[in-house]
C-alpha positions as CSV (number, residue, x, y, z in Angstrom):
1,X,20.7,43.7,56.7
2,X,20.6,44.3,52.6
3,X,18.3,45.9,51.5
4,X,17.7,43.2,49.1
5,X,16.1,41.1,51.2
6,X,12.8,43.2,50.4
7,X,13.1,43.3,47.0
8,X,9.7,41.6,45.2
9,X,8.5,41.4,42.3
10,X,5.5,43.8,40.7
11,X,3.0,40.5,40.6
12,X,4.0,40.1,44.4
13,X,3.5,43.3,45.5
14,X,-0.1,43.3,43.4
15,X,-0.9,39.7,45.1
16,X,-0.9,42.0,48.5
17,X,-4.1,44.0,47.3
18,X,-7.5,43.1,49.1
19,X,-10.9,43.9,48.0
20,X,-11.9,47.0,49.8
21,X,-8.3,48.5,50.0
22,X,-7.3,51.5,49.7
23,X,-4.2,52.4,47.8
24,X,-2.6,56.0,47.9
25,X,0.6,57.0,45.6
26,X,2.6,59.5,45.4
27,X,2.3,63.1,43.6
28,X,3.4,63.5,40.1
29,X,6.8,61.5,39.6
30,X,6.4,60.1,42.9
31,X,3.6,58.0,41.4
32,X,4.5,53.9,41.8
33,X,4.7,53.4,38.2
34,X,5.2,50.0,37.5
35,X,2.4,48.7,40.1
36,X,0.0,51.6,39.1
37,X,0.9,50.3,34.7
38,X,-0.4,46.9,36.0
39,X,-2.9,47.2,39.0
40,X,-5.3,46.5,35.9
41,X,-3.9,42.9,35.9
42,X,-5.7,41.7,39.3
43,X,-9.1,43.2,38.5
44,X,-10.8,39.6,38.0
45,X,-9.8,38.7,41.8
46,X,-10.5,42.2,43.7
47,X,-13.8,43.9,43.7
48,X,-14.2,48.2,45.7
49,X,-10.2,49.2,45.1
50,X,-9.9,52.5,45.7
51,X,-7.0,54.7,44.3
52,X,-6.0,57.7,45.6
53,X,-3.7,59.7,43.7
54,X,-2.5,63.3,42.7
55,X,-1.7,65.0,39.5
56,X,-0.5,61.2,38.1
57,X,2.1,60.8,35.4
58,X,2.0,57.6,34.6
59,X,-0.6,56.0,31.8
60,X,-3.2,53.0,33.2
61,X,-5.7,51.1,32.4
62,X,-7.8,50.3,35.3
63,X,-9.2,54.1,34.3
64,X,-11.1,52.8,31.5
65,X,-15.2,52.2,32.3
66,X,-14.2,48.3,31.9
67,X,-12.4,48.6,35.1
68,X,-14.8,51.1,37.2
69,X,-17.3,48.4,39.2
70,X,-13.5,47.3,40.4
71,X,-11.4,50.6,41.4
72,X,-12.5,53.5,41.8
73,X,-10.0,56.6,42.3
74,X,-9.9,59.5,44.0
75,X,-7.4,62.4,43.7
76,X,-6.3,65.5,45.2
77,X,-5.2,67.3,41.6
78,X,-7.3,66.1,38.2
79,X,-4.8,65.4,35.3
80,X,-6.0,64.6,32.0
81,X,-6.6,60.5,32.6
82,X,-8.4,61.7,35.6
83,X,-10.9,63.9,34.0
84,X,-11.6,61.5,31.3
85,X,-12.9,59.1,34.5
86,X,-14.8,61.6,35.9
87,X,-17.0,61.4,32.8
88,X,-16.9,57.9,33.3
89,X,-17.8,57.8,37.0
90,X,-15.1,56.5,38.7
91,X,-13.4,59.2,39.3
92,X,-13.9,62.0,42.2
93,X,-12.4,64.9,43.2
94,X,-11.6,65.3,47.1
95,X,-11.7,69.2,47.6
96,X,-8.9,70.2,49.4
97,X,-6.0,73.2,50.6
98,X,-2.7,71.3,49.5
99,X,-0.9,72.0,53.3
100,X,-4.4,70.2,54.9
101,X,-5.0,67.6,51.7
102,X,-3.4,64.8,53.9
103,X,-4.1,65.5,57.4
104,X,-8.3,66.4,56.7
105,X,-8.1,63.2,54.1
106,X,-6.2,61.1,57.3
107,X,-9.1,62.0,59.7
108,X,-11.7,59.6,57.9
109,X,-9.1,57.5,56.0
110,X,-6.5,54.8,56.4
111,X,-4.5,53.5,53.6
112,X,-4.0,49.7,53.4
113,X,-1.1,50.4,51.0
114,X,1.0,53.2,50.3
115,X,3.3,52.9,46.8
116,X,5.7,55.8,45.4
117,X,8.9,56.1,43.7
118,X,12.0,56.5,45.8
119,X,15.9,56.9,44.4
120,X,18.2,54.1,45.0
121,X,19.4,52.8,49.1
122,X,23.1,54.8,49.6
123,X,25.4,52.4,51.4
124,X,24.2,52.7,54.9
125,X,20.6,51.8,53.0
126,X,18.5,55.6,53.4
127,X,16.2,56.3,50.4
128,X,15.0,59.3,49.2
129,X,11.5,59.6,48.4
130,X,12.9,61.9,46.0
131,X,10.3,64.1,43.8
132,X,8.1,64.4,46.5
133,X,6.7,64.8,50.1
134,X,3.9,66.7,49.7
135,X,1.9,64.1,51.4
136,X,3.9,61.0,51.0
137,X,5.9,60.2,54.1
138,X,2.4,60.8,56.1
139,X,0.8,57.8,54.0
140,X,3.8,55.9,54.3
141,X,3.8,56.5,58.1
142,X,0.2,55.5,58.6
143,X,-0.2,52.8,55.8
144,X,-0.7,48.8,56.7
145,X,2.2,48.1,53.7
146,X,4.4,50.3,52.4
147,X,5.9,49.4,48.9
148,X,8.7,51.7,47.3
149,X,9.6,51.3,43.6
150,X,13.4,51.7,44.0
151,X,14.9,53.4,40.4
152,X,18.7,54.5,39.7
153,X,17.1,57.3,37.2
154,X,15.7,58.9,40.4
155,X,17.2,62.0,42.2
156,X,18.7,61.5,45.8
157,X,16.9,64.6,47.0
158,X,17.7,66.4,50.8
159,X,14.7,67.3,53.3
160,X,12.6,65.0,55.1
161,X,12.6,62.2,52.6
162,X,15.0,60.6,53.3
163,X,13.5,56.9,55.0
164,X,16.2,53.5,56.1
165,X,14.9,50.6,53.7
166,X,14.3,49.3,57.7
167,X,10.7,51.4,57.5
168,X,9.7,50.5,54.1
169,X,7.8,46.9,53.9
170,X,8.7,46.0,50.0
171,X,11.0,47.3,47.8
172,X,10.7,47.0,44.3
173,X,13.3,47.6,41.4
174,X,12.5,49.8,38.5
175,X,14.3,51.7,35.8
176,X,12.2,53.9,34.1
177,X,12.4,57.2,33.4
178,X,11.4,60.1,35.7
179,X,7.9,61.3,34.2
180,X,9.1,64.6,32.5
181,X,6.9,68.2,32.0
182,X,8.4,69.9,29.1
183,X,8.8,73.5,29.4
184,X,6.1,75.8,27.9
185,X,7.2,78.1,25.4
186,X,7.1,81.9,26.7
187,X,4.6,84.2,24.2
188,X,4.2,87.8,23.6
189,X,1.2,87.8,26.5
190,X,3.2,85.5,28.4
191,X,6.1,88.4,28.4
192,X,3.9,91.3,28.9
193,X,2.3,89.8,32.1
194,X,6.2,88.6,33.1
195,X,7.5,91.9,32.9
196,X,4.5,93.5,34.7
197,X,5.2,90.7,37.4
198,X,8.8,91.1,37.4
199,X,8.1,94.9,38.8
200,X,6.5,93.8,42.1
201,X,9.9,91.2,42.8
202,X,12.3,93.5,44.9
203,X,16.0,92.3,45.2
204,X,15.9,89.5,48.2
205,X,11.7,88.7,47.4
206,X,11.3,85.0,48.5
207,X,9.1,83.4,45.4
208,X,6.2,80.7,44.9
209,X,6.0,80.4,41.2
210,X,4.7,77.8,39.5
211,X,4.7,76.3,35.8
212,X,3.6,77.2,32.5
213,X,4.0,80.1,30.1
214,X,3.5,83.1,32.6
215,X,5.9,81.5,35.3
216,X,8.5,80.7,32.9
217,X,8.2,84.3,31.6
218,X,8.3,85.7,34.8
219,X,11.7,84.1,35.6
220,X,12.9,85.7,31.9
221,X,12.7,89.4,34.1
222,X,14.4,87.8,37.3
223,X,17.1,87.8,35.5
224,X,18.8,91.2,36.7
225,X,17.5,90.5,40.3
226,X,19.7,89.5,42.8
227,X,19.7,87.0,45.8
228,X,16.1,85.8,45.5
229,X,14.8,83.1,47.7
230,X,12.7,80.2,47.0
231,X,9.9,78.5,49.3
232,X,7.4,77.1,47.1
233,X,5.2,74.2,46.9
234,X,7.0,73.1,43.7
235,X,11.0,73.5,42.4
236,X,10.7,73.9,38.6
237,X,13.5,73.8,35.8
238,X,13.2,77.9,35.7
239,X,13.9,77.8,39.2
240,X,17.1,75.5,38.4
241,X,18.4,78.1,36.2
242,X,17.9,80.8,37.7
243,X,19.8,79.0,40.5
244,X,22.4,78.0,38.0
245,X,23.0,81.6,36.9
246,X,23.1,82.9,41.2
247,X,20.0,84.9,40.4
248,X,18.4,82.8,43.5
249,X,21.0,82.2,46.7
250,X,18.3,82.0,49.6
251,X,21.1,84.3,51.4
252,X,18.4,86.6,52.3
253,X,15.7,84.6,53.3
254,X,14.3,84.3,57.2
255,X,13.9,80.4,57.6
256,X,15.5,77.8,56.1
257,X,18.5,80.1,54.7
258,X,20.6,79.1,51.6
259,X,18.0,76.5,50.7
260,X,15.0,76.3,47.7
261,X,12.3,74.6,49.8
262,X,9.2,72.9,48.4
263,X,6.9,70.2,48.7
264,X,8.0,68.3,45.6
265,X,9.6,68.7,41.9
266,X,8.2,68.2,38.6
267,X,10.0,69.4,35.4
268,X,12.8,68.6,32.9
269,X,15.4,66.3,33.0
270,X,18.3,68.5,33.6
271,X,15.8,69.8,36.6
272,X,16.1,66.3,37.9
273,X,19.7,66.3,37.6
274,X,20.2,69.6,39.0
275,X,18.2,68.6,42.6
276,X,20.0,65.2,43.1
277,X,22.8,65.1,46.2
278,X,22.2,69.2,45.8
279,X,22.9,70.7,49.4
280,X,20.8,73.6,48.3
281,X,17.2,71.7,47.1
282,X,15.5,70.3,50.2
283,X,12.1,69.0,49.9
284,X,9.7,69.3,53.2
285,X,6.1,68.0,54.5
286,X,3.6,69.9,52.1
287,X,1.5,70.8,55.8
288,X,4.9,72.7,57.2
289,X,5.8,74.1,53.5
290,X,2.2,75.2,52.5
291,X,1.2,76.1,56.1
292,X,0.3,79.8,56.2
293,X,2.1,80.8,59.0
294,X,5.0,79.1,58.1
295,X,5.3,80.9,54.5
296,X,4.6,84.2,56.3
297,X,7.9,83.8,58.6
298,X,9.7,84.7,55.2
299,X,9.8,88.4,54.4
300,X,9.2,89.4,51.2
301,X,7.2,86.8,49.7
302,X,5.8,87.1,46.6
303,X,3.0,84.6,45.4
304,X,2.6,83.7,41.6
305,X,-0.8,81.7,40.5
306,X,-3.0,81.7,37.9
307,X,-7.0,81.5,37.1
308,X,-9.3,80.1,34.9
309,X,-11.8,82.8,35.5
310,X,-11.8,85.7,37.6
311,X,-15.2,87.4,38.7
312,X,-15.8,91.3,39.0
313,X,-15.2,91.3,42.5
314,X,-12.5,89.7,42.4
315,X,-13.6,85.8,42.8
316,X,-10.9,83.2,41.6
317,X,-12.1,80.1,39.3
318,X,-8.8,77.9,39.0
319,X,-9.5,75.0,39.5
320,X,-13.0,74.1,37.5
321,X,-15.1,75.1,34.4
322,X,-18.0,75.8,35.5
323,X,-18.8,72.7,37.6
324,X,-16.6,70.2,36.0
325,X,-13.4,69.9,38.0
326,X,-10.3,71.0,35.9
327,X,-7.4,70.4,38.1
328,X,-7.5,71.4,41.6
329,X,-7.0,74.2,44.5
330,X,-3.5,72.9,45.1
331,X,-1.7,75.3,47.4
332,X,-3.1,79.0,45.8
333,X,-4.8,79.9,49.0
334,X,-2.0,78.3,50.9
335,X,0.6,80.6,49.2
336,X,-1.9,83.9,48.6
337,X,-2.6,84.1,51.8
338,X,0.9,83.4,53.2
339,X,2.3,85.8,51.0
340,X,-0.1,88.8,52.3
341,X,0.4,87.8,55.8
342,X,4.8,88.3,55.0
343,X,6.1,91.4,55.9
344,X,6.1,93.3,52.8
345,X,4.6,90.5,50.9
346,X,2.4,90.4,48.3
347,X,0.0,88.0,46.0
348,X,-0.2,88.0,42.4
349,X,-2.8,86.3,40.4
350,X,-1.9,86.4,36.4
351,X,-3.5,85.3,33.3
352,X,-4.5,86.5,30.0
353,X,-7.5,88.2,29.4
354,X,-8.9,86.1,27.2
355,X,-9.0,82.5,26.1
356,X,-10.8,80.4,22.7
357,X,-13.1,78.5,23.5
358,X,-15.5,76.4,21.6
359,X,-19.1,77.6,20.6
360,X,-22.0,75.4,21.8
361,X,-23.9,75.9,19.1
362,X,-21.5,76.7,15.9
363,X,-19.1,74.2,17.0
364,X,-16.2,77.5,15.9
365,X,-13.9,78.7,18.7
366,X,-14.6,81.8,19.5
367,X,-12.8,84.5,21.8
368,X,-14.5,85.0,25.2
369,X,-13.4,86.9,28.2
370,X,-11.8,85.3,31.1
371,X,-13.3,88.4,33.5
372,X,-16.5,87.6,33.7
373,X,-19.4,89.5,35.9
374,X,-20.1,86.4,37.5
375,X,-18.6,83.2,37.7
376,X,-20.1,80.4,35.1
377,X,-22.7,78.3,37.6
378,X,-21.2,75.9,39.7
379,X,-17.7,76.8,39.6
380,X,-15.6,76.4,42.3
381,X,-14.2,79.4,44.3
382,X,-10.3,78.7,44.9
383,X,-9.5,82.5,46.0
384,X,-12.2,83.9,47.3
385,X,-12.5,87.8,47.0
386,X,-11.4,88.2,50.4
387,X,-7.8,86.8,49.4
388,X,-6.8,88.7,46.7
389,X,-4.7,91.3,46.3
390,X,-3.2,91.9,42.8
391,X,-4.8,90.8,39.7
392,X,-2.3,90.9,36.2
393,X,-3.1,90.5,32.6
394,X,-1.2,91.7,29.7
395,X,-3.3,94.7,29.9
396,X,-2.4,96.1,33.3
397,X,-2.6,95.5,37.4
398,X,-5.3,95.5,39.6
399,X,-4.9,96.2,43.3
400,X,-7.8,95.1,45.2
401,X,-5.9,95.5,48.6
402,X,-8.8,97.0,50.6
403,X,-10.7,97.9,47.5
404,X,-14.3,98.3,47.9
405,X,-16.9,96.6,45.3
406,X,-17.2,99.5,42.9
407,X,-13.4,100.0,42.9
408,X,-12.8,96.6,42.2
409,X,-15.5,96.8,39.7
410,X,-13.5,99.8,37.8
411,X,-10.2,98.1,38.5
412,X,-10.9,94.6,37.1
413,X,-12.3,96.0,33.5
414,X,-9.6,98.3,33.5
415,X,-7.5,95.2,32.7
416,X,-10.2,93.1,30.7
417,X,-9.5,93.0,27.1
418,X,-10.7,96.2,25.5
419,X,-13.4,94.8,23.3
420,X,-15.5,93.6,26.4
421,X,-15.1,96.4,29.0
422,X,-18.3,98.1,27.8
423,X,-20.3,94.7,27.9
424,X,-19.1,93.9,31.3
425,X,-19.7,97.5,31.9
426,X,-23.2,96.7,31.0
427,X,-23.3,93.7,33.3
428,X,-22.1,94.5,36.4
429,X,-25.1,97.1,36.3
430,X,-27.8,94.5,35.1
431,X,-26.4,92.0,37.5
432,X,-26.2,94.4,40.2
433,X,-23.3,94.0,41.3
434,X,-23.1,98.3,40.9
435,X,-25.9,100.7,41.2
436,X,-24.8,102.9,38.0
437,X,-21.7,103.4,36.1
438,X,-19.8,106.5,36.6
């Protein structure tokens, strides 16, 4: 049967949506963009629509507080849109490890409709979810309706994404393009922390990395290594090159040999291009890929993340200021702790000292430190203390690997900018968090 004969129309596939559904789409590019653009459109014959969504990439209007007494949304990963609702109400965060997100969200949920992105049917009519399965063939698989945007400007990606057009409800046709993340350029901090990072990467390391300035100047020093491996919960454009350029082979690595294995891709075009029909990219079930255990079975691995704020003892902030949710936990405990538990592997959480941030009462940015003696109230712990194990700014490495409190005290200001290491010197002791300073 052609796969044709499920092809319907956007204002079809909306006429499907009952009040009290719940819709869930895809991660990043794997968002359904042309029913999430118009979901807006049936909002004066639905009322309690819940979204569900991750780290979305597409712009749309049933956000706005017109919209909120009709859909609400709740989402693994906050992008920008998403914050902006949160202010508004509508919006909630569902706190979460990345390799649990769906099965702990699938205990208490079922989605009425799943919709995600998916490349074009080859001839025998398999589709591949393409930029993503971090949770999306598990929604697909216990959805009522499943609806897959179909799109020629899609990769045809390897792993387990690949579904027959016989297991998908409703296809519909699109062409736009895949949602694009530029890349970041690298900065002087950016290369001090990369080339501190890039010391701790032996020939044959297995890496998580992830996106941004650091990352991308971490993979400027990989570029001497040789035959690095990739499992990670996300394939980047650096990644690409460094594949391009045989820095990363996977020859080395214990599971899954010769392949870059992730959960899903977001990046550049010429990322995109570089994954699709490639033998070498394979994209697995973010609860196998992020699963501890299963990172651990790689020697060697080395886990990149960064923080929004990092605490004396060594307490991890990346995900919220203060209590207003940022972004999300996503897979840095997944991958921290995998990492320690590899033979030989280690953890690395890098950032820059300081950040500008706007004064309260002057309204003027001002320089603050981003090691702090205690974390600003109400922010969420992503690593706790227990789970770290090296800490990197541009101003040198802390090992906290069986550290106790007042040698993680002495360690972390060792790598605070210089101007506040006698202030936080100061607070530790009136916080007590050290009996005296020595």
């Amino acid at each position: 049967m052609s796969y044709t004969s499920k092809v319907i129309t956007v204002e079809k596939a909306l006429s499907l949506v009952k009040s009290g559904d719940i819709i869930v789409t895809g991660l990043g590019a794997a968002e359904g963009g042309l029913f999430m653009e118009s979901l807006h459109t049936i909002a004066d014959r639905v009322k309690n629509v819940k979204v569900v969504n991750c780290n979305p990439t597409h712009t749309c209007e049933f956000y706005k507080p017109e919209y909120e007494e009709t859909f609400s949304v709740d989402g693994w990963f906050y992008a920008p849109q998403m914050r902006k609702a949160h202010e508004q109400g509508n919006m909630a965060f569902i706190p979460n490890h990345l390799h649990l997100a769906a099965v702990k969200w699938l205990f208490r949920n079922k989605p009425n409709i799943y919709v995600g992105s998916a490349s074009m049917p080859d001839k025998n009519g398999y589709i591949s979810i393409s930029t993503s399965n971090t949770y999306e063939r598990r929604m697909m698989e216990a959805a009522d309706i499943t609806i897959l945007e179909i799109n020629p400007k899609y990769p045809y990606i390897y792993g387990d994404v690949i579904v027959h057009t016989s297991d998908v409800d409703y296809l519909i046709e699109a062409d736009y393009d895949v949602p694009v993340v530029p890349d970041i350029p690298v900065g002087d901090k950016d290369r001090e922390i990369g080339r501190r990072i890039s010391e701790f990467v032996p020939d044959g390391a297995c890496l998580q990395l992830g996106i941004g300035g650091i990352p991308n100047a971490v993979a400027e020093f990989l570029k001497d290594k040789n035959d690095l491996g990739i499992h990670t919960e996300m394939i980047t454009s650096k990644m690409a090159e460094l594949m391009k350029m045989g820095v990363i082979t996977n020859k080395r690595k214990q599971i899954n040999r010769g392949v870059t294995v992730a959960t899903f891709v977001l990046g550049t075009q010429e990322l995109y291009e570089f994954c699709h029909q490639n033998p070498a990219v394979a994209l697995f079930d973010g609860a196998w890929v992020n699963d501890p255990y299963t990172i651990a079975k790689n020697d060697n691995q080395i886990s990149i993340n960064t923080s929004l704020e990092i605490d004396l003892t060594g307490q991890c902030a990346s995900e919220s200021i203060g209590s207003r949710q940022f972004s999300g936990t996503g897979g840095q405990a997944d991958t921290a702790i995998g990492a320690q538990m590899s033979k030989n592997g280690r953890s690395i959480i890098a950032l820059y000292s300081t950040a500008m941030v706007k004064d309260k009462e002057s309204g003027e940015k001002k320089e603050v430190s981003k090691i702090v003696p205690q974390l600003q109230q109400g922010a969420a712990v992503s690593l706790s203390r227990n789970d770290v194990d090296l800490i990197i700014t541009e101003y040198g490495v802390a090992d906290l690997r069986g550290a106790n409190i007042k040698e993680r005290v002495e360690a972390i200001i060792n790598i605070a900018h210089p101007k506040f290491r006698d202030e936080l010197w100061d607070q530790a002791l009136s916080c007590g968090i050290i009996g005296k300073r020595w």
